[in-house]
Every structure is written in C-alpha cells, then in structure tokens.
The first five atom37 places (N, CA, C, CB, O) and aatype in JSON, in Angstrom:
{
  "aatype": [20, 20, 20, 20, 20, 20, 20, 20, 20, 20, 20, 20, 20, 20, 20, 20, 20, 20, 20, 20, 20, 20, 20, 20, 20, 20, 20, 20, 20, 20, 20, 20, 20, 20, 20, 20, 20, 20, 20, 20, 20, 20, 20, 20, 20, 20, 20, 20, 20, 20, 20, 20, 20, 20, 20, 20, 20, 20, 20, 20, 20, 20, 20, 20, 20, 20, 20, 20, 20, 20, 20, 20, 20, 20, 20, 20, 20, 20, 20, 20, 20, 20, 20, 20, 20, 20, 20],
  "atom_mask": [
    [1, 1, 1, 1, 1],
    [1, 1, 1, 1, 1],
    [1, 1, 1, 1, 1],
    [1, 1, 1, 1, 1],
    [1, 1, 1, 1, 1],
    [1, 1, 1, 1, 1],
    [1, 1, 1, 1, 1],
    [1, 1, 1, 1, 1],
    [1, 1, 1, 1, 1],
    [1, 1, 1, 1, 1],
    [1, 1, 1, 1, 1],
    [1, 1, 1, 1, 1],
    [1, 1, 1, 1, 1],
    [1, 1, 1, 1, 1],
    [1, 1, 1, 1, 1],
    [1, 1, 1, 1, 1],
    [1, 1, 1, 1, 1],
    [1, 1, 1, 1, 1],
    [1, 1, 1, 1, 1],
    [1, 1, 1, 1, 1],
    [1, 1, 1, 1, 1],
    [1, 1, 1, 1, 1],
    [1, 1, 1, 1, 1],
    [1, 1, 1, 1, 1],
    [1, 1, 1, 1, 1],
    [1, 1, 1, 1, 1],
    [1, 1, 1, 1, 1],
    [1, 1, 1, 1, 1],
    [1, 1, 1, 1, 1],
    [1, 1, 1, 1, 1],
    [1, 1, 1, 1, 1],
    [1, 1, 1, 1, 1],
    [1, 1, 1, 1, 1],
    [1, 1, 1, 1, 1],
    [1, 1, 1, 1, 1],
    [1, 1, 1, 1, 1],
    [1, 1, 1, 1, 1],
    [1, 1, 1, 1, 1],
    [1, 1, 1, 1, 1],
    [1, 1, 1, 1, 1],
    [1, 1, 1, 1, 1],
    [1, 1, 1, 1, 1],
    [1, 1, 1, 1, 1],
    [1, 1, 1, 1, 1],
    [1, 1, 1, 1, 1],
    [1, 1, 1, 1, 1],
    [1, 1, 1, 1, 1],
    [1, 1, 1, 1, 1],
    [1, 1, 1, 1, 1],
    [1, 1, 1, 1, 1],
    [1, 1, 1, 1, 1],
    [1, 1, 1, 1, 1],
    [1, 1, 1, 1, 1],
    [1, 1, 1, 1, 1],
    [1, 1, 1, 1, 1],
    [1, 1, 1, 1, 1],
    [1, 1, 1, 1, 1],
    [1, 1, 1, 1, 1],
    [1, 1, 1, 1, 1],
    [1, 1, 1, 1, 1],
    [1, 1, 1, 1, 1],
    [1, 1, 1, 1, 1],
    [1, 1, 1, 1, 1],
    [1, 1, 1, 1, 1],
    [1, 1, 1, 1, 1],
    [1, 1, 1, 1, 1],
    [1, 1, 1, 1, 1],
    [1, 1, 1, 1, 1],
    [1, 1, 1, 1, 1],
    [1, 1, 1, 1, 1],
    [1, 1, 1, 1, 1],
    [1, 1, 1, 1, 1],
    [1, 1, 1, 1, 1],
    [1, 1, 1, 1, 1],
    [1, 1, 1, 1, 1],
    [1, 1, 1, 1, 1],
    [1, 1, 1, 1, 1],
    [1, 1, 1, 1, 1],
    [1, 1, 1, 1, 1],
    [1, 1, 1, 1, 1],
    [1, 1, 1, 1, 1],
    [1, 1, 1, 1, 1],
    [1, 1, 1, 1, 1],
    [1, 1, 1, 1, 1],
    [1, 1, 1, 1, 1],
    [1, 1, 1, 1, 1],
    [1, 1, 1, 1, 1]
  ],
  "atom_positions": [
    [[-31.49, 0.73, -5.05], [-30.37, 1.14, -5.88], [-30.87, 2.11, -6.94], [-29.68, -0.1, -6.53], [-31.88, 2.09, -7.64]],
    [[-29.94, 2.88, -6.83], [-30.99, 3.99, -8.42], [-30.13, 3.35, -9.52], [-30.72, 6.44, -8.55], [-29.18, 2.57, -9.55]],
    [[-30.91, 4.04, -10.47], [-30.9, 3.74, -11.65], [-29.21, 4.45, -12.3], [-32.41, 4.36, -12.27], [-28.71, 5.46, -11.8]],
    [[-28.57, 3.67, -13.47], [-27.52, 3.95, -13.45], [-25.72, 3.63, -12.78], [-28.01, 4.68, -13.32], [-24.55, 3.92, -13.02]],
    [[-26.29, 3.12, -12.13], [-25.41, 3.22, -11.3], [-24.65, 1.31, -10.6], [-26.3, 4.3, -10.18], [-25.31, 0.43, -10.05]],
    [[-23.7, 1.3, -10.81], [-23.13, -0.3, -11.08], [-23.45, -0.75, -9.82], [-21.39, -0.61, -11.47], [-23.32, 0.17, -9.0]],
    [[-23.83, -1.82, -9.31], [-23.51, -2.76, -8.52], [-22.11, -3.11, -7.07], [-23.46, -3.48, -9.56], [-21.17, -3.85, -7.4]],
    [[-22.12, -2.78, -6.24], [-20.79, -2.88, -5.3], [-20.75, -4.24, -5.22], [-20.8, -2.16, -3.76], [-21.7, -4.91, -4.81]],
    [[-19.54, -4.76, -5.64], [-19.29, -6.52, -5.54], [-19.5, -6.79, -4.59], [-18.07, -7.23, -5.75], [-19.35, -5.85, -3.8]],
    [[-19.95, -8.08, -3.99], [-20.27, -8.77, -3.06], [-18.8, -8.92, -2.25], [-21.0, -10.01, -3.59], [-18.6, -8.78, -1.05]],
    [[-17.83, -9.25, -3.32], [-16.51, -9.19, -2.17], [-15.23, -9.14, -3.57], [-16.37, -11.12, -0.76], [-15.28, -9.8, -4.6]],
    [[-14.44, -8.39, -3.26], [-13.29, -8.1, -4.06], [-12.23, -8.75, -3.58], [-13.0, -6.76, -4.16], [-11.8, -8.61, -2.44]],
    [[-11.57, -9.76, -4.75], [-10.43, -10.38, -4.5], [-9.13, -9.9, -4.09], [-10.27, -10.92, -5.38], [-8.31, -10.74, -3.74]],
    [[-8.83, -8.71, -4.09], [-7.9, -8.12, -3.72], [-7.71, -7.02, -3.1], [-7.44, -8.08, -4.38], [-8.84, -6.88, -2.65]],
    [[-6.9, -5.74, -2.59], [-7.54, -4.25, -2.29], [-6.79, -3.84, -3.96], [-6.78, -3.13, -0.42], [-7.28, -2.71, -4.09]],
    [[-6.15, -4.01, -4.95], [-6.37, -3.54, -6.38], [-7.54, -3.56, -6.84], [-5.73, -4.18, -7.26], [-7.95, -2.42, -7.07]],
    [[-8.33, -4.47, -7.11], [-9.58, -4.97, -7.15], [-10.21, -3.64, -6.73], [-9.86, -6.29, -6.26], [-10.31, -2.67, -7.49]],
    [[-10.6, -3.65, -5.57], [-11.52, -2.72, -4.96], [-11.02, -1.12, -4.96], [-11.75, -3.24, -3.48], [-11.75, -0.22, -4.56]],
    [[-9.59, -0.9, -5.51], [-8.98, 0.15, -5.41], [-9.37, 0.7, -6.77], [-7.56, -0.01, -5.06], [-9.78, 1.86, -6.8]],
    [[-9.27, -0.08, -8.04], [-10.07, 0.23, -9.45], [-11.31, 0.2, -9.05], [-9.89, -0.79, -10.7], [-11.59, 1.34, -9.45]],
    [[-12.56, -0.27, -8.48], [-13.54, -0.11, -8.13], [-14.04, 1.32, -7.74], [-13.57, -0.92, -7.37], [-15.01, 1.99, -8.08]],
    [[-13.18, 1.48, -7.05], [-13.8, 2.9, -6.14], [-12.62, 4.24, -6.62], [-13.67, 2.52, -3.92], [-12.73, 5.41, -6.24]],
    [[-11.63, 3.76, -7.46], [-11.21, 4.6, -8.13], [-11.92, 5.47, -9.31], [-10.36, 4.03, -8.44], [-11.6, 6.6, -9.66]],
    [[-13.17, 4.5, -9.94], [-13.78, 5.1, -10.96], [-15.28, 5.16, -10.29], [-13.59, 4.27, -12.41], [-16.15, 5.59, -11.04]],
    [[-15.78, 4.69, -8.68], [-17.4, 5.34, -8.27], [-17.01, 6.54, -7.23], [-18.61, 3.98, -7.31], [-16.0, 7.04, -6.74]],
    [[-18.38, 6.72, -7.2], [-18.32, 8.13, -6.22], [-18.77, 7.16, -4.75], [-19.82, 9.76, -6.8], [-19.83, 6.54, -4.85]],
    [[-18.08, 7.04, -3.58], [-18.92, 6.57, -2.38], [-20.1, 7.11, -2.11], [-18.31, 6.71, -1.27], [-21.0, 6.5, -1.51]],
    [[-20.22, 8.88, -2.74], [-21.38, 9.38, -2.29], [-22.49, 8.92, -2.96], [-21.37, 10.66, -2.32], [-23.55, 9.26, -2.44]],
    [[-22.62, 7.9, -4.46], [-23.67, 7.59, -4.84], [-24.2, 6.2, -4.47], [-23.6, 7.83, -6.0], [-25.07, 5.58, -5.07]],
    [[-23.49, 5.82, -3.36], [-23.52, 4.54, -2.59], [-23.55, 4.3, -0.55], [-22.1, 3.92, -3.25], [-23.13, 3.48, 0.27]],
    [[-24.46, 5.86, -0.53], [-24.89, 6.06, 0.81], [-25.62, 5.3, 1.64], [-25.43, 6.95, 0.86], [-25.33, 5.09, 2.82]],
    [[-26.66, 4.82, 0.99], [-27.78, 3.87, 1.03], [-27.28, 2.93, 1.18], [-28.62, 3.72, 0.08], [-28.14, 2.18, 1.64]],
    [[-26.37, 2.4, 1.1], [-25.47, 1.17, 0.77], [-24.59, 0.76, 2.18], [-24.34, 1.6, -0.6], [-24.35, -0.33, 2.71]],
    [[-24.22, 2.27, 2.55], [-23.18, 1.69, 3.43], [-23.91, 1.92, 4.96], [-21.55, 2.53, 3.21], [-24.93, 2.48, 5.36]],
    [[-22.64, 1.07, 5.64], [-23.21, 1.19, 7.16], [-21.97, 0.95, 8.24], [-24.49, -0.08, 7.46], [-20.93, 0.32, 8.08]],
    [[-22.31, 1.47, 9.09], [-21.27, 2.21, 9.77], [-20.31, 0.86, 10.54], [-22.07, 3.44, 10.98], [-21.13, 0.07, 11.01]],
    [[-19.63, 0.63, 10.66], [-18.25, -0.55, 11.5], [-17.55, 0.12, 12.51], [-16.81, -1.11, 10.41], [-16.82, 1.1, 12.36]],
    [[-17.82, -0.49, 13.58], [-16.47, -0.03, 14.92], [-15.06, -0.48, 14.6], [-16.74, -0.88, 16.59], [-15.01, -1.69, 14.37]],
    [[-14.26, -0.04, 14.54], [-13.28, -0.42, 13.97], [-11.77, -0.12, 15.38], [-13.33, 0.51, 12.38], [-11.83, 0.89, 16.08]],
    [[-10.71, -1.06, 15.54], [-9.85, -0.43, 16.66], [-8.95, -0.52, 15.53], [-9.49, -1.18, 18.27], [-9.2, -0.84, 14.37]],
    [[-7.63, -0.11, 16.16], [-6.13, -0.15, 15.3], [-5.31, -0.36, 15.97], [-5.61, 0.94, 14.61], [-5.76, 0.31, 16.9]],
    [[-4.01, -0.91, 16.52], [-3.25, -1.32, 17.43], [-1.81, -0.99, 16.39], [-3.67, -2.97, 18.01], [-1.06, -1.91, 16.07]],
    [[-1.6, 0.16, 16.01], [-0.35, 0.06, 14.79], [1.02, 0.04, 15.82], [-0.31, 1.73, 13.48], [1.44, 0.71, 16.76]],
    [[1.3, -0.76, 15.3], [3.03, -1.46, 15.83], [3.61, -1.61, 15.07], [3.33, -2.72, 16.46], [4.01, -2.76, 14.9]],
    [[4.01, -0.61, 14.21], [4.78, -0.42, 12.75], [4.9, 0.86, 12.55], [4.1, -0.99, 11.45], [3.85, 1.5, 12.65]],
    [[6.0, 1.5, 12.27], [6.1, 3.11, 11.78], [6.92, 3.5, 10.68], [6.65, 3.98, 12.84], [8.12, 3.28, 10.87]],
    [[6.64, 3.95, 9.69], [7.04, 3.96, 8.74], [7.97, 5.74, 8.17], [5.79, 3.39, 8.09], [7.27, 6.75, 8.22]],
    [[8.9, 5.82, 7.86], [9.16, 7.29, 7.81], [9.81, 7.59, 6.64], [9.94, 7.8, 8.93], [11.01, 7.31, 6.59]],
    [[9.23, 8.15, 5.61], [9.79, 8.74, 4.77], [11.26, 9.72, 4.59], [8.9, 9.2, 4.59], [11.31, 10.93, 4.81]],
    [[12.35, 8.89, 4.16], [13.51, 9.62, 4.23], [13.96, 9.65, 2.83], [14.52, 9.05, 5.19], [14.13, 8.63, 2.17]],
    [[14.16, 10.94, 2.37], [14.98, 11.24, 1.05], [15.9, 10.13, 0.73], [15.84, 12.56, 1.15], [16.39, 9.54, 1.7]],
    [[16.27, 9.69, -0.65], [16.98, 8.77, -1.04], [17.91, 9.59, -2.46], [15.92, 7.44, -1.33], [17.4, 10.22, -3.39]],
    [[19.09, 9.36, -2.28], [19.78, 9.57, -3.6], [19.21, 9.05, -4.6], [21.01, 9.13, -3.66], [18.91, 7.87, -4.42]],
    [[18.87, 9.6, -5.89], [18.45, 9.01, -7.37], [19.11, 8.11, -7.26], [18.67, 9.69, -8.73], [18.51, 7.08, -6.95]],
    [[20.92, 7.99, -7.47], [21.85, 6.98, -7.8], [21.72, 5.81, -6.45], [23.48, 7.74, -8.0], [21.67, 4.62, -6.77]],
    [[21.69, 6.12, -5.15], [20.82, 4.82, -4.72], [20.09, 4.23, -4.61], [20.65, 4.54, -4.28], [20.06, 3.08, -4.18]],
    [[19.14, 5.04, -5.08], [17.63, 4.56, -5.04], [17.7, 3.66, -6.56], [16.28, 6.11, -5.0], [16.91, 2.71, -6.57]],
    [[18.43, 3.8, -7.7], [18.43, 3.22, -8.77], [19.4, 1.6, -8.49], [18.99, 4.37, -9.85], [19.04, 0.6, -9.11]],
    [[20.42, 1.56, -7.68], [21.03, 0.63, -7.52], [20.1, -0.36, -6.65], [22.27, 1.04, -7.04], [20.14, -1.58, -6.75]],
    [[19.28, 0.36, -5.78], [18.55, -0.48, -5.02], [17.14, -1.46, -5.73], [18.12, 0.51, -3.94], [16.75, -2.62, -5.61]],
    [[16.78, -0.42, -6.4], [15.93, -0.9, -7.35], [16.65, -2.12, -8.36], [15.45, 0.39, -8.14], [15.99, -3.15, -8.5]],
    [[17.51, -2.05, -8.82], [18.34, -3.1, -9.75], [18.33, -4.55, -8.96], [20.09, -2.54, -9.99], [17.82, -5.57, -9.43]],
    [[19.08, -4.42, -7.48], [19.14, -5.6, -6.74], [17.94, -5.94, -6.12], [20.1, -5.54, -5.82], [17.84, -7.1, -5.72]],
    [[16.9, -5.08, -5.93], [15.49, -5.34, -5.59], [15.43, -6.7, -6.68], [14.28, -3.86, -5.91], [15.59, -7.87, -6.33]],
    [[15.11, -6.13, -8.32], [14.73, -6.86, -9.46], [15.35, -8.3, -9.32], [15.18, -6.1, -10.77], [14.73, -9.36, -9.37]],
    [[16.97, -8.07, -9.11], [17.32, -9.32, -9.38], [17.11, -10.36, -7.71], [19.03, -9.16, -10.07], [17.28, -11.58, -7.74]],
    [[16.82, -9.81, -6.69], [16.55, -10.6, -5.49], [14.91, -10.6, -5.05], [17.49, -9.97, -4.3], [14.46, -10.59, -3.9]],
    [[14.11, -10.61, -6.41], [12.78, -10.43, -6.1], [12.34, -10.19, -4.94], [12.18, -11.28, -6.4], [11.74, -10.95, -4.18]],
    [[12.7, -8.9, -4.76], [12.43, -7.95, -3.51], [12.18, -6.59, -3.73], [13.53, -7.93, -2.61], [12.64, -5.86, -4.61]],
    [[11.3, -6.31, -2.72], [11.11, -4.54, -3.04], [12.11, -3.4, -2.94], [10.15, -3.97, -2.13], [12.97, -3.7, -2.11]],
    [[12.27, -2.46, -3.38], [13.28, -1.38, -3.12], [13.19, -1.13, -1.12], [12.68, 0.29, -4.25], [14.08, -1.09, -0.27]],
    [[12.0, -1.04, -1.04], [12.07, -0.73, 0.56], [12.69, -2.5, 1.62], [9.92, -0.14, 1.1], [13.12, -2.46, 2.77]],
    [[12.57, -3.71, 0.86], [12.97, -4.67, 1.41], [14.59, -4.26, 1.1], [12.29, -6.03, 0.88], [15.39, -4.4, 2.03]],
    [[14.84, -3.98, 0.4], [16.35, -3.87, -0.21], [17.51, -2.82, 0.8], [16.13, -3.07, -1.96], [18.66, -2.94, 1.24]],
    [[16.6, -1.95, 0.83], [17.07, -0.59, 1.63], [17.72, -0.55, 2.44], [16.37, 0.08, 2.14], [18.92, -0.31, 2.59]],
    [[16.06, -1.05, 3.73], [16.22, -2.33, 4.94], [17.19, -3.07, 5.42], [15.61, -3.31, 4.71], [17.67, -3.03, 6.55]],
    [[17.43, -3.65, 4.67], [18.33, -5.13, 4.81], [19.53, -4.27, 4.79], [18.25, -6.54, 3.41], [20.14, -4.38, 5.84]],
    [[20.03, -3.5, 4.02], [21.05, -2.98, 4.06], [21.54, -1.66, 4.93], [21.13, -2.9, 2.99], [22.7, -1.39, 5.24]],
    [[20.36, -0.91, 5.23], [20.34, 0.1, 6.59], [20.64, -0.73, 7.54], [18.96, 0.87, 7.01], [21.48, -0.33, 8.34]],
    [[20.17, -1.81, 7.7], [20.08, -2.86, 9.29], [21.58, -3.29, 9.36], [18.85, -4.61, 9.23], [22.24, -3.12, 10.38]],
    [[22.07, -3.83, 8.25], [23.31, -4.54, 8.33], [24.03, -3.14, 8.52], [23.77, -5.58, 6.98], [23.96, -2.98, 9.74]],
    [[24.66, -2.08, 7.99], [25.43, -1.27, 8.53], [25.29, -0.99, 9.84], [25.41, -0.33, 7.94], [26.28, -1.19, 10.55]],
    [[24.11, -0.5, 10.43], [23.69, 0.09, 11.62], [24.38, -0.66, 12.56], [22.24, 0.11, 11.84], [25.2, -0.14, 13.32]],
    [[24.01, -2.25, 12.57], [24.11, -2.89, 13.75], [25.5, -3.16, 13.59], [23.17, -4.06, 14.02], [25.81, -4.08, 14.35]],
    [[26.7, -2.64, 12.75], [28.42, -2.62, 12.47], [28.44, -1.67, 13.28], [29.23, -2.3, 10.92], [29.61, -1.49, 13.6]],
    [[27.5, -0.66, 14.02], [28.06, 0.52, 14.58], [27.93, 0.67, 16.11], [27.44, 1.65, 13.93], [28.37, 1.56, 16.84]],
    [[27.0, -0.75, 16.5], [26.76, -0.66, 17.77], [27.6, -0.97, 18.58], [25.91, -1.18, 18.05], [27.35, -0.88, 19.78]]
  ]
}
C-alpha cells in the first residue's frame, strides 16, 4: 500500500457506503489492489426513460410521500392500471 493513501474496507454495508467511498478515491491509486472477476448478467428488466409533466411528476411525488412509495412505484401502478382499461 503506498503511503498516503486510506485503506479499501474489508466490506461496505451498503452500495451508499461504497458509493461515498469511491466517490472521494481515485480506483487508479488502488491498482495493486484490485483483481480481475468473471462476471455474467442475465438482465430481465428494461427500464426507459420517458419525459414526465412537472405538474405530474409533482402530484406523483406527493402520493409517492404519503403511500411510502417511490415516484417511479407511483407512476407504475398507475400507467398499469389505465393501460390494462384499454385492452
């Protein structure tokens, strides 16, 4: 390890955790350190960014708060329920 330079935790409780971690190191001063993982991905989820009205996106956010739910759980639930009125 050179000199200067903090310690990589043994294991981070969260990915916030490790996201402030490596938000303030450089990976490049932690070369020595790392080592390479085979890694696969099987993604069965797609996600697509679609423009939202301010004024819905603010109502959604409101009933998010009060149904401790996210704006994108909120959205959801309510894209799904119209949609499937149309089938």
């Amino acid at each position: 390890m050179s000199k200067g330079r903090d310690v990589i935790p043994e294991h981070f409780n969260n990915a916030e955790e490790a996201g402030k971690f490596w938000d303030s190191h450089s990976s490049a001063n932690y070369w020595d350190e790392m080592e390479e993982k085979e890694m696969e991905f099987d993604i069965q989820k797609r996600t697509f960014l679609v423009p939202v009205d301010s004024r819905v996106y603010l109502l959604a956010k409101k009933q998010a708060e009060v149904e401790h739910q996210t704006v994108e759980q909120i959205i959801n639930t309510l894209l799904n329920r119209e949609l499937v009125k149309t089938k």
